[in-house]
N, C-alpha and C positions, 0 to 999 in steps of 0.2 A: 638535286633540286629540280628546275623547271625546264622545260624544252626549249628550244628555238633553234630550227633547222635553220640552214647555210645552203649554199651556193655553190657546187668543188669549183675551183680556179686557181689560177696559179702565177708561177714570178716568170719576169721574162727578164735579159741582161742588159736591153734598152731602154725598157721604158719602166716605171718604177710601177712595183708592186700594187702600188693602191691607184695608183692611174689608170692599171689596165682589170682591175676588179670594178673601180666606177664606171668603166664600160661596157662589163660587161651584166653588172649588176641591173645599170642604168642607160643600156639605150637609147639613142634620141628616135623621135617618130619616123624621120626620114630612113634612120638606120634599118630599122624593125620593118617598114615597107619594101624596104629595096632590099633585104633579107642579109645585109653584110655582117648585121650582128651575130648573126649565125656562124658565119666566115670570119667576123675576130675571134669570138671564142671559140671557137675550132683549133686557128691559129694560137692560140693564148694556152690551149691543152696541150697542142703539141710540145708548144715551148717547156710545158711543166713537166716533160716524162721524164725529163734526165735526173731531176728532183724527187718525182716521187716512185721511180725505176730503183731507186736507192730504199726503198720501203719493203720487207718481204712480208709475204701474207704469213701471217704468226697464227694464226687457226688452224693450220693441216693438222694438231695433234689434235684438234677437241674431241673427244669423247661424247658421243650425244647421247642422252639417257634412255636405258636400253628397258626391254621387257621385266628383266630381272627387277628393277628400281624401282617399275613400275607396280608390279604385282606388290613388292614390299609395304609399297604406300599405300595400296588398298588394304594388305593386311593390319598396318599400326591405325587405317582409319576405323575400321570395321574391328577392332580391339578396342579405341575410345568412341565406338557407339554404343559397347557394350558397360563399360564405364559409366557414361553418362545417361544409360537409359534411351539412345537413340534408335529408329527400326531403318530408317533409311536416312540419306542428304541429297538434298535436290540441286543440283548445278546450271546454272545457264555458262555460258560459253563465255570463253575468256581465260585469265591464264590457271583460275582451278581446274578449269574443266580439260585444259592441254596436262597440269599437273598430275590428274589422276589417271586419265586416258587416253592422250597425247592425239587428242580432236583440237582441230583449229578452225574454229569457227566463228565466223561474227554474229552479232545480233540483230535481229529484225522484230518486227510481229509474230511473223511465223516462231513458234518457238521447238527452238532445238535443246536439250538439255538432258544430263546424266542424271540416274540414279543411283546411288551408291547404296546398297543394302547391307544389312549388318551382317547375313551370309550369303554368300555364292556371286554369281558374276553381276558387275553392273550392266545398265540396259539405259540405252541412249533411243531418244525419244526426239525424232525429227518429222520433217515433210516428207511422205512418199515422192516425190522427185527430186529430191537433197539425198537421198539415201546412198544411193552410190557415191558421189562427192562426197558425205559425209565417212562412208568406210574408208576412204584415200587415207584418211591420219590415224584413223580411231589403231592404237597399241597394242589395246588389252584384248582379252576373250568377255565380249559383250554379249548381250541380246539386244536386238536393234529391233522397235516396236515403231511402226510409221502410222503419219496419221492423214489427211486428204483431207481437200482445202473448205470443206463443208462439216469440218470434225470438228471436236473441242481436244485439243492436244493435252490439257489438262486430265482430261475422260481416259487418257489412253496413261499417263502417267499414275491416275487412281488405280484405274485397271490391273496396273503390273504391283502397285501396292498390297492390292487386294490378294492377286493371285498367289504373292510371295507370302501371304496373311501376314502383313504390316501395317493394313488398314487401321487398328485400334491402336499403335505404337506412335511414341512424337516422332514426327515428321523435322527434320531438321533441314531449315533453308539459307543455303549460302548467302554469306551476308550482301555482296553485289549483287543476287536476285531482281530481278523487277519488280515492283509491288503487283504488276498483272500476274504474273506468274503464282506469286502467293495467295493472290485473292481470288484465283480461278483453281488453284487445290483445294483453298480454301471450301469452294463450291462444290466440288467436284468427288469431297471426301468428307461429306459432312460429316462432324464429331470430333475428324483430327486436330490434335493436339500440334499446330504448329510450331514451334521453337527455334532458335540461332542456331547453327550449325557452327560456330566459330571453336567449340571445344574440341572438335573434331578436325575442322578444316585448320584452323590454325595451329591444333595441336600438332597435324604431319607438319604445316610448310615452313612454320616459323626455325622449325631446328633441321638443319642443311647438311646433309648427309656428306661425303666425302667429295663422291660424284659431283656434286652439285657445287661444292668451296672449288672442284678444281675450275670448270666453267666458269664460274664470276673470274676467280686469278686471271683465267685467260683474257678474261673482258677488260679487267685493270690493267694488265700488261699493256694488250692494245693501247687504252685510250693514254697509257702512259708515255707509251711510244711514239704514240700521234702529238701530246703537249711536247717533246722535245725536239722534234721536228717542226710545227710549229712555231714556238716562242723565238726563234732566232729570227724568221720572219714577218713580224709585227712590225710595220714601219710605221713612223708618225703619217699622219693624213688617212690613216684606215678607222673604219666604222665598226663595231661591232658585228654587224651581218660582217661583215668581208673577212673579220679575224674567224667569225665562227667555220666562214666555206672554208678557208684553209684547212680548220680542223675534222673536218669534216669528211675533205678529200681524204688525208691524209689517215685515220680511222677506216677508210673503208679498204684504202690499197692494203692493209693490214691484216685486213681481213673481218673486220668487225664491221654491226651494222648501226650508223648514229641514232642514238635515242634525242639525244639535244646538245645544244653546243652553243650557250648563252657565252658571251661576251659584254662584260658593261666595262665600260669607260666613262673617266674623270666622275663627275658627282651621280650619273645614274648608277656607278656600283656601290653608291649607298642606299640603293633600292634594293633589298635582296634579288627582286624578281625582273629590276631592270626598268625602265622609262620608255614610252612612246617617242620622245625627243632624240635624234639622233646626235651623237655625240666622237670624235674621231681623238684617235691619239694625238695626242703633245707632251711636249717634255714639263715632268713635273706632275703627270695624270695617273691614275691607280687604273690596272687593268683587272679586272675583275673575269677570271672564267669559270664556265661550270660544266663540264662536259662529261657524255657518260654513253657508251655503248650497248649493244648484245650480244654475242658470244652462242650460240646453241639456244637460246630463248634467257638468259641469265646475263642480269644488267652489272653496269660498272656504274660508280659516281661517285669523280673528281672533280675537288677546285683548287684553280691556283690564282693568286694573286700578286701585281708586283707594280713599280712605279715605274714608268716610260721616262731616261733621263734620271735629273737628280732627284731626291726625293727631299723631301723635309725631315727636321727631327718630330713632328708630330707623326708621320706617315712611319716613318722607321719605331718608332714605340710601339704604337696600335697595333704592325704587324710582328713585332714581338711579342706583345699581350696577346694575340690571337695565337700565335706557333703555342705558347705557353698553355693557355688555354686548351687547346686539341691537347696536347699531353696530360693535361690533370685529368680532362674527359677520360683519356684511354687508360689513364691510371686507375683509376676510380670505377671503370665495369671487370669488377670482377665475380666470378661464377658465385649466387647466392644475395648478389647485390639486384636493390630496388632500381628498373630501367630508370625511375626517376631522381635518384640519388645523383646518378650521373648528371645529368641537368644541374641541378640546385649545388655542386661543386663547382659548378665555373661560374655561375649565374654570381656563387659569392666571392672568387674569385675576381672577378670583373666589377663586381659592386667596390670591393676594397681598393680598387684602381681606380675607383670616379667615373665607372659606367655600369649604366641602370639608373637604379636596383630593379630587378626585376625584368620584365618586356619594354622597359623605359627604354626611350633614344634621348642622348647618344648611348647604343648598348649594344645587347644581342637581346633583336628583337624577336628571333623566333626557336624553336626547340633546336637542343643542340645536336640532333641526329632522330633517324629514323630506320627504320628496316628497312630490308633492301633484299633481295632473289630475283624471282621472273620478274615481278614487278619492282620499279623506282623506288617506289614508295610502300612500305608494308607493315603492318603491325609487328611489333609494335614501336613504339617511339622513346628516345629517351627525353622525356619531356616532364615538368613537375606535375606532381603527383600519380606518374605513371608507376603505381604497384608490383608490375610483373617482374620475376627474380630473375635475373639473367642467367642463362643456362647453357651448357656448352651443343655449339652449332647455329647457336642464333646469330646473326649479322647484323652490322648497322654502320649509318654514316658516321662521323666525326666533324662537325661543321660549324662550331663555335663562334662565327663570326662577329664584326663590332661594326656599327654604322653608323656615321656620321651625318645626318642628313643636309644636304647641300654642298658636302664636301669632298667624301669616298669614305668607301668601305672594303674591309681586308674581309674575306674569307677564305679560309685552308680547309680543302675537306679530302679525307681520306676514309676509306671504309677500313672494318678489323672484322674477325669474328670468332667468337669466345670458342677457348678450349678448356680441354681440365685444367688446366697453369693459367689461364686467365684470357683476356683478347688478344689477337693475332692478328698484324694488317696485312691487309691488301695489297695495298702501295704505301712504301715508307714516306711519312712526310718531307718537304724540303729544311734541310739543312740549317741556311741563313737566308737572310733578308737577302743577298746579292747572288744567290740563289736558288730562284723561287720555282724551278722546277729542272 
């Protein structure tokens, strides 16, 4: 689900957990001036190594995706252009453009961007003083075509269309594109036939080769590793930000790199996304987390939830209807089934238990999962009316959550990803109520 970085910090045998994170979170003026705050949490890291010295980095095995993998995905892309009639795909930078060419580059004005052509090598399209920096990642066997700062870099993108004679073929543009990008081929090629690139791009990313299932495993083991280290240390008086630095540190000693590490407490984890208001543990409060790593460029995302203290019999239901919940989801995608089948089986699920119907609150107000790879969040979704048949190698979350607003909210989310026998998780869900991770 959503982001929110942390703080690493840690416990010391004196002074209590959340004491010495409010101070280091939260500085006073005179502290930051006379630079001690520096010198407590310095002090505060040291204290933490005996603790997270106990953590071994679990990444020495990853396997980074190699030339081989690379060339493959060019050939299944460059197979469904011929399918659907495509002559090239235009990419700006981002994780298509690391996916096909294993270039890492961010976005600007200046534009940097692949072309993938239906035959022979693609050809990356940058600034003549990027070009060196830009070959450091580039993977594949490219042609690199530059352009100077008084050029139209779209001119030089036609240009190589032309020469491949692609110019009168649809042009197919990644669907993260920029609208300047498309309106300056647009210009730049007049006549082409511009079109979505999505049957193509999405047609490689969405189904997850082996490679690539074992990388995510690695990222879920991590952040699984990190929640059980973690959870023992949550002590009442702590804030969301401060349970998230925990988890945070503790992800990284692992060897993983944090994508997000939300913590909601008492009634803000009936916000899926969380509250502005800051809110700390007490006994009798729902902890809400959502955390999720990267691994080699391939994300993890888990949630776990649980009550600080006693809990209620309303609170211990809801997180049995939610455990429950996640399981009919995972029952329910199997290979050949509508992504959105999965949806509307919990949705009725949870309707016949007196939440909903529907996106209603008190319920589950948002889809019950979504795809997941390089990116968090990826096409497609298991969401109602979402058509697409699930197929073996696609991935997704498991996040069936129920919200209570003003109260708390349970969400369990583990990711699976289909094989021929049906979905395979990630991380097995927790157990029971009295142990939630």
């Amino acid at each position: 689900m959503p982001q929110a970085k942390g703080i690493a910090t840690a416990r010391s045998s004196t002074v209590s957990l959340a004491t010495m994170l409010s101070a280091v979170l939260r500085p006073s003026r005179r502290a930051v001036i006379g630079g001690s705050a520096a010198l407590l949490a310095s002090a505060i890291v040291r204290a933490a190594e005996p603790d997270l010295a106990g953590l071994p980095d679990m990444t020495g095995r990853a396997v980074p995706i190699g030339i081989d993998e690379r060339r493959a995905r060019l050939e299944r892309a460059q197979a469904l252009m011929r399918v659907n009639g495509i002559g090239a795909v235009l990419i700006e930078p981002g994780s298509s453009l690391i996916y096909f060419t294993g270039v890492r580059w961010g976005r600007s004005e200046r534009l940097t961007a692949a072309i993938l052509p239906v035959e022979g090598d693609p050809c990356i399209v940058t600034p003549f003083f990027e070009e060196p920096s830009v070959r450091q990642t580039l993977a594949v066997p490219a042609e690199v075509r530059v352009w100077q700062e008084d050029e139209d870099p779209l001119a030089v993108v036609a240009g190589f269309l032309r020469d491949r004679r692609l110019g009168a073929h649809p042009v197919g543009i990644e669907e993260s594109a920029r609208f300047f990008a498309f309106d300056g081929l647009a210009g730049a090629l007049p006549g082409a036939r511009l079109v979505s690139a999505n049957p193509v791009v999405r047609g490689c990313r969405m189904i997850k080769t082996a490679a690539e299932i074992a990388l995510m495993q690695l990222a879920t083991d991590v952040t699984i590793a990190a929640y059980r280290w973690t959870y023992p240390r949550v002590e009442a008086g702590m804030t969301g930000a401060q349970i998230g630095a925990l988890m945070d540190a503790a992800t990284r000693k692992l060897g993983g790199e944090p994508e997000f590490s939300l913590a909601l407490v008492g009634s803000a984890a009936a916000l899926p996304h969380g509250s502005r208001e800051v809110f700390r543990v007490a006994g009798g409060q729902a902890v809400l987390m959502d955390c999720g790593c990267t691994v080699e460029g391939y994300q993890s995302d888990v949630s776990r939830t649980w009550f600080h203290g006693a809990a209620t019999a309303e609170q211990h239901r809801v997180w049995d209807l939610v455990k429950a919940g996640q399981a009919l989801a995972f029952r329910t995608a199997q290979v050949g089934v509508a992504a959105g089948a999965v949806d509307d089986a919990v949705r009725g699920f949870y309707a016949r238990a007196g939440y909903g119907p529907g996106y209603r609150l008190p319920g589950l107000s948002h889809r019950t999962g979504h795809g997941i790879g390089m990116d968090g969040h990826e096409p497609v979704n298991l969401v109602h009316g979402e058509r697409t048949l699930l197929s073996p190698g696609m991935c997704f979350s498991d996040e069936p959550g129920i919200y209570l607003p003003g109260k708390f909210g349970v969400r369990l989310e583990d990711c699976f990803h289909m094989t021929d026998r049906g979905p395979a998780w990630f991380s097995t869900p927790p157990v029971a109520f009295d142990q939630p991770v």
